[in-house]
N, C-alpha and C positions, 0 to 999 in steps of 0.2 A: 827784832823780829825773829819767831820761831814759827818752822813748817814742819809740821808731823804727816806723815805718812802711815797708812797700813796697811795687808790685805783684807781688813775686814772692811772697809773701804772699797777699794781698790775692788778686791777680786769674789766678793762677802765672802769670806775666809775667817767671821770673828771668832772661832775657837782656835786656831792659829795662833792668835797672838805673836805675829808677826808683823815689824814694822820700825819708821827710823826717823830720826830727826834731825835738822838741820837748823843752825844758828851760828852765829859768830862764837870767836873763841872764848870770849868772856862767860858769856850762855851757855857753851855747851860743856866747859868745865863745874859750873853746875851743875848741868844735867848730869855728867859721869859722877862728879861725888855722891848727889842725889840716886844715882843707880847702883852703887856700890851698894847700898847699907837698905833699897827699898825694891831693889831689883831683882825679879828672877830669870837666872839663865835658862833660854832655848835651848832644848834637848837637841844632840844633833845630830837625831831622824828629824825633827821637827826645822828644823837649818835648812836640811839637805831640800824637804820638802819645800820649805819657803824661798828657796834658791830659784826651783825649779819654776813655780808661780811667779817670779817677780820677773823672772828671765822672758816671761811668756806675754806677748800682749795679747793675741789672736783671742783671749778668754775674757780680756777686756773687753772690747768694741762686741764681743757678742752679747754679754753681762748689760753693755748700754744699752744694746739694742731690745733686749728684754723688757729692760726699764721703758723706754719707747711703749714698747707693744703696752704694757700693764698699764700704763698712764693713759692711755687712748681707749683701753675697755673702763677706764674709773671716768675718764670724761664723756664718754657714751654711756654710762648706766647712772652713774651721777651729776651729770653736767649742768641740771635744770636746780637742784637742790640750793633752793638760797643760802648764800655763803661762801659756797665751792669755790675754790680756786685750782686750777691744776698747779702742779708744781713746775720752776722750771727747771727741774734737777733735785736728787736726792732719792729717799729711799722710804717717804714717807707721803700719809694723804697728813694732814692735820684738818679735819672735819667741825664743822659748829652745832655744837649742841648746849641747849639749855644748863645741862650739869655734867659734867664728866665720869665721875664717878656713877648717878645713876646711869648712863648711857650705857658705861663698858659692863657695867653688873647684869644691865637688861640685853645686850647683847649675847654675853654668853650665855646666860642663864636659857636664853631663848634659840639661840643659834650656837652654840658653839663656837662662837668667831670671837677671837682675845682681840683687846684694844688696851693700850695705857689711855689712861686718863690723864688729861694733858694738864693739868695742875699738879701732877705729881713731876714736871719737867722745868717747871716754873717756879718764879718766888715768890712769895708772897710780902708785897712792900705795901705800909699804909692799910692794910687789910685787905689788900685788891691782888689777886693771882688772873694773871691773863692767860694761865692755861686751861681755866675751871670751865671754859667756854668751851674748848675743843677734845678732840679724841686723838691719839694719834693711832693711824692704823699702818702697820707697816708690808710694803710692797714685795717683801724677798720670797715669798712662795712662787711655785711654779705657775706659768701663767691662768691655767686650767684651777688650780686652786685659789689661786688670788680673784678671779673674775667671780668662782660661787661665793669667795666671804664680801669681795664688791656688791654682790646680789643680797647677799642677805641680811648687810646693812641698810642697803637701798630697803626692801622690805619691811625691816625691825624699825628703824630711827624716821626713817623718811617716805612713810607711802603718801604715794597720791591721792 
């Protein structure tokens, strides 16, 4: 068993690149040889800073609580949308559309609002990609932002 940690995670800190792993001894002597020769050292402003985050939880539970709020305006402006599911946890809607790739093109082309196209997250076995169905659209914008691109997918992909 291995658990990885991060603050991109954790505290969405992903330019950071900060973060840790945990495994038995066998494992994680791997992992340091594997780090010697593929690893790049934290700079240490970049250290001092990530000291300072990890030390910190109070940015935690406000980080969830965000996620909260943003998940309750996508289930009130998308909630009718066949298919929808809320999530229960994470950082992401994954949306059902016809095709993925037209979806995110017609999106931005027409709104502005980026999506990965959820076969570009999946594999494709047998000829069959089960992410060519969805969108991923991701939750880490301020809430005020996240609710207009909530809206203007609701508009673009799914009017009534």
């Amino acid at each position: 068993v291995v658990i990885f940690h991060s603050l991109s995670k954790r505290s969405n800190l992903p330019g950071l690149r900060s973060g840790f792993v945990a495994s038995g001894a066998n494992t994680m002597r791997e992992i340091k040889q594997l780090r010697n020769y593929a690893g790049a050292p934290l700079p240490l402003p970049l250290q001092a800073a990530s000291a300072a985050v990890w030390d910190d939880e109070a940015h935690v539970a406000e980080n969830r609580a965000l996620y909260v709020e943003k998940y309750e305006v996508a289930d009130r402006i998308l909630g009718n949308v066949p298919g929808y599911q809320s999530p229960e946890a994470g950082f992401f809607l994954w949306m059902p559309v016809e095709d993925d790739e037209a979806a995110a093109l017609k999106l931005w082309r027409e709104t502005g609002v980026r999506v990965l196209p959820g076969g570009y997250l999946a594999q494709t076995v047998n000829g069959e990609n089960p992410g060519k169905q969805y969108i991923r659209v991701a939750m880490v914008a301020p809430k005020e932002e996240t609710t207009r691109g909530i809206e203007a997918i609701r508009r673009c992909l799914y009017p009534e």
